[in-house]
C-alpha positions as CSV (number, residue, x, y, z in Angstrom):
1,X,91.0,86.2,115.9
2,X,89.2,86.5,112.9
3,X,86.0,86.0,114.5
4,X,86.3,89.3,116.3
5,X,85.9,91.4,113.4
6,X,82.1,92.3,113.2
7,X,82.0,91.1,109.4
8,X,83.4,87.7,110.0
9,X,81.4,87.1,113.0
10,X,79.1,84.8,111.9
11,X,81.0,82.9,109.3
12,X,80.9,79.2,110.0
13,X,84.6,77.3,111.1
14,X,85.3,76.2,107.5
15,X,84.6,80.0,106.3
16,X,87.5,81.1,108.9
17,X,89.8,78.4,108.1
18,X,89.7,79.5,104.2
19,X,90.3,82.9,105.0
20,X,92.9,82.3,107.6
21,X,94.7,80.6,104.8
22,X,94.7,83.7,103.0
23,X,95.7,86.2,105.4
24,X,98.6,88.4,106.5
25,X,98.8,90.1,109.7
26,X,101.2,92.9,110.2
27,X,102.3,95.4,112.6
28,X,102.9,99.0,111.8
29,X,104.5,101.2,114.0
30,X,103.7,104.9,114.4
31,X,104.8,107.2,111.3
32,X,104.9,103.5,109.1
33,X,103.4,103.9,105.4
34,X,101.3,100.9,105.5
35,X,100.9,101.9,101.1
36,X,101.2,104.5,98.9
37,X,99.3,106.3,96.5
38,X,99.7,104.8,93.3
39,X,100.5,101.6,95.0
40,X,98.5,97.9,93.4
41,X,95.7,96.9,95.7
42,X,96.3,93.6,95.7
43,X,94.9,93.5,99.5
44,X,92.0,94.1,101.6
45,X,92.9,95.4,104.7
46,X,91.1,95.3,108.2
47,X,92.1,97.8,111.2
48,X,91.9,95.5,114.4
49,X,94.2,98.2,116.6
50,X,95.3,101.6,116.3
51,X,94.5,104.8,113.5
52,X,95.0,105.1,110.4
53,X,95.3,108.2,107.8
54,X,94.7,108.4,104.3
55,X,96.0,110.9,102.7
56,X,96.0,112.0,98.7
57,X,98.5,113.9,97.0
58,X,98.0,116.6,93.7
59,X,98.8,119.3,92.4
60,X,97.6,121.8,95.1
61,X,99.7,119.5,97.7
62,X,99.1,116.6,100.5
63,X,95.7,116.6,102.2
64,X,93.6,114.0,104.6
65,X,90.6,112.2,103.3
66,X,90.0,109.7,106.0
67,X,90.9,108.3,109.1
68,X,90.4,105.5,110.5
69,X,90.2,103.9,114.1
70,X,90.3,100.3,114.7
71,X,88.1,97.8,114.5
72,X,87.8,98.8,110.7
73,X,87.8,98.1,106.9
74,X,89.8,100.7,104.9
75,X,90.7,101.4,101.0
76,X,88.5,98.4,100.2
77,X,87.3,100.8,96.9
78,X,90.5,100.7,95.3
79,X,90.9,96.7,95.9
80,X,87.5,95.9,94.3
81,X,88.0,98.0,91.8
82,X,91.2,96.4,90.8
83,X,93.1,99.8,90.6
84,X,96.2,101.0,92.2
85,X,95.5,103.2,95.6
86,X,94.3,106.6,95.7
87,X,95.5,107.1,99.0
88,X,98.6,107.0,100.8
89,X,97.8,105.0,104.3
90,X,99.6,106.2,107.0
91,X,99.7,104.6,110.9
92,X,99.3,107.5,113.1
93,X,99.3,104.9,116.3
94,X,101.2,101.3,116.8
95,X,98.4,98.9,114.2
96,X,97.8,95.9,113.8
97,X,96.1,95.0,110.2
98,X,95.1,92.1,108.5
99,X,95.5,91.7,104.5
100,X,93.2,89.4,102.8
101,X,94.2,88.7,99.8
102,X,91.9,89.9,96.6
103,X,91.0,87.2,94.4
104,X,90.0,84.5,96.8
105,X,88.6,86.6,99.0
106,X,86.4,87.6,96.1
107,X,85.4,84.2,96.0
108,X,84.3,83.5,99.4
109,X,82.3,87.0,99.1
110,X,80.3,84.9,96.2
111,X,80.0,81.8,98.1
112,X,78.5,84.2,100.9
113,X,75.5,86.7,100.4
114,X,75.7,87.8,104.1
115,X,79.3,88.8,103.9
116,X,78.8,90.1,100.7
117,X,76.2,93.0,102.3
118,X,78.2,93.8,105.0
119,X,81.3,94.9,102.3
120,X,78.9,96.9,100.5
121,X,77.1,98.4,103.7
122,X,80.8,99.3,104.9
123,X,81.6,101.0,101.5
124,X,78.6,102.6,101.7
125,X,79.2,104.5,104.7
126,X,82.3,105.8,103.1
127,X,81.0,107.1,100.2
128,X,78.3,108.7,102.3
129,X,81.4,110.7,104.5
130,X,83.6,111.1,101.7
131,X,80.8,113.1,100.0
132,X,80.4,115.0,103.1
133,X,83.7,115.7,103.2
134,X,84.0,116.8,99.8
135,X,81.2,119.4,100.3
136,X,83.6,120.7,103.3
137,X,86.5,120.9,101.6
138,X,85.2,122.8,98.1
139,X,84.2,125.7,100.2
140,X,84.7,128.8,98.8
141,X,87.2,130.0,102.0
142,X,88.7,129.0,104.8
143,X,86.3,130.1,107.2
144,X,83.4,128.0,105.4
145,X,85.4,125.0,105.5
146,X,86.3,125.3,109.3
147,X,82.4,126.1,110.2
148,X,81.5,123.1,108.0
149,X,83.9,121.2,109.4
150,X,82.4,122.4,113.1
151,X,78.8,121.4,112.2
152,X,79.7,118.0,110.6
153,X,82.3,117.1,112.7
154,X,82.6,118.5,115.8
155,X,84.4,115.6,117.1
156,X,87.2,116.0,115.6
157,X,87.8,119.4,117.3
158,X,88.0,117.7,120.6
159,X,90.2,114.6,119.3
160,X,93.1,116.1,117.7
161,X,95.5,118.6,117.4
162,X,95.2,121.9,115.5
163,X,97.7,120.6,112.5
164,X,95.7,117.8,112.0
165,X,92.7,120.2,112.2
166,X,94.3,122.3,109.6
167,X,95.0,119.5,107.3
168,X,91.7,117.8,106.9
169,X,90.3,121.3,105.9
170,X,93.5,121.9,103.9
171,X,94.6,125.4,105.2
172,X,97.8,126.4,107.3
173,X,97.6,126.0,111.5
174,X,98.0,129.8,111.5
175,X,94.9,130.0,109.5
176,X,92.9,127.8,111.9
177,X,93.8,129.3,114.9
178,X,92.7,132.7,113.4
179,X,89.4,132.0,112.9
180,X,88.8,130.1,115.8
181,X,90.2,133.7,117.6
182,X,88.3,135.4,115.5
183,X,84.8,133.3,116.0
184,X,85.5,133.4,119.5
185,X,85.4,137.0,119.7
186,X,82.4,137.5,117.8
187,X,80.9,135.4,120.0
188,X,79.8,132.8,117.5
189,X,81.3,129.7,119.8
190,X,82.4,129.1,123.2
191,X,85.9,128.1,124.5
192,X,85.9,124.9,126.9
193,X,88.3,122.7,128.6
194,X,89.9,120.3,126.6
195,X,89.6,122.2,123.1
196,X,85.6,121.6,123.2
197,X,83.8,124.5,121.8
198,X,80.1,125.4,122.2
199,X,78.1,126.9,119.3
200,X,76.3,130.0,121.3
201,X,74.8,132.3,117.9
202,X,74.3,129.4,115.4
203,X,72.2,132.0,112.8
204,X,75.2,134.1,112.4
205,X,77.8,131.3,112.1
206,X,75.7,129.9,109.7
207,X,76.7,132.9,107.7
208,X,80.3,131.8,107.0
209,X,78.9,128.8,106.0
């Protein structure tokens, strides 16, 4: 099973025995807190089925800063860092995860170079979207944040609902669904089936941006 997971793939049969020896596999069912914000990171964890939110809590309220679909590594930061979760981890589908625990995992990532670069190449790719996502959500307005969020992620537009929209860009439903009306009728974008949108006047959208 391990062996399936694109990081473990080429570890040799002693390398997969050790980390079977430290692993945990658990099922979560939809709505499950897999941890919460604030909670030790004692474990690595590894998405083999299903989604997965993060979500972080302050002062202004409860907003999404990841999510995750399986096959994948999540909250690793937190874990190598030795510091309690920033994140609240949410199954939005039936999961499956494994948890590695920390400190001999640690060791086998110094016995092993290869695995070693594929942690840090996974991190890296984080870093790289949570910066993007930062950008989108310290807009000045809710109309820059939902444009930003239509150039850098149009996928998500197409892939889930209009709450869940709303609360990556952190504004009410009833927000979103004005300014998608409102774009629409300027002629900025395009209805389609399926809730895809087409981008038809890209200069003047650009404007909310």
């Amino acid at each position: 099973m391990l062996e399936s997971i694109e990081i473990f793939s080429h570890l040799t049969a002693i390398q997969l025995q050790k980390l079977e020896s430290i692993s945990l596999w658990r099922n979560y069912t939809l709505g499950e807190i897999i941890f919460y914000q604030g909670d030790h990171s004692d474990y690595f964890h590894f998405l083999l089925e299903g989604d997965v939110s993060l979500n972080k809590s302050n002062d202004s309220g409860t907003f999404e800063v990841h999510r995750f679909r399986g096959p994948a590594m999540f909250a690793e930061s937190g874990t190598l860092q030795k510091i309690p979760f920033p994140a609240t981890a949410e199954a939005l589908s039936p999961c499956r995860i494994l948890k590695l625990h920390r400190d001999p995992f640690l060791q086998l990532l110094q016995e092993d170079p290869g695995l070693s670069i594929a942690i840090i190449t996974s991190m890296s790719k984080k870093i790289a979207s949570l910066q993007r996502l930062n950008d989108q959500l310290s807009a000045p307005d809710s109309y820059s944040k939902i444009v930003r969020l239509m150039m850098d992620r149009p996928d998500i537009f197409s892939t889930l609902k209009g709450i869940e929209i709303a609360k990556i860009a952190g504004i009410a439903p009833e927000t979103l669904s004005r300014i998608m009306t409102k774009l629409k009728k300027e002629n900025l974008i395009l209805f389609k089936p399926r809730h895809i949108f087409e981008i038809i006047d890209m200069k003047n959208l650009q404007k909310y941006r």
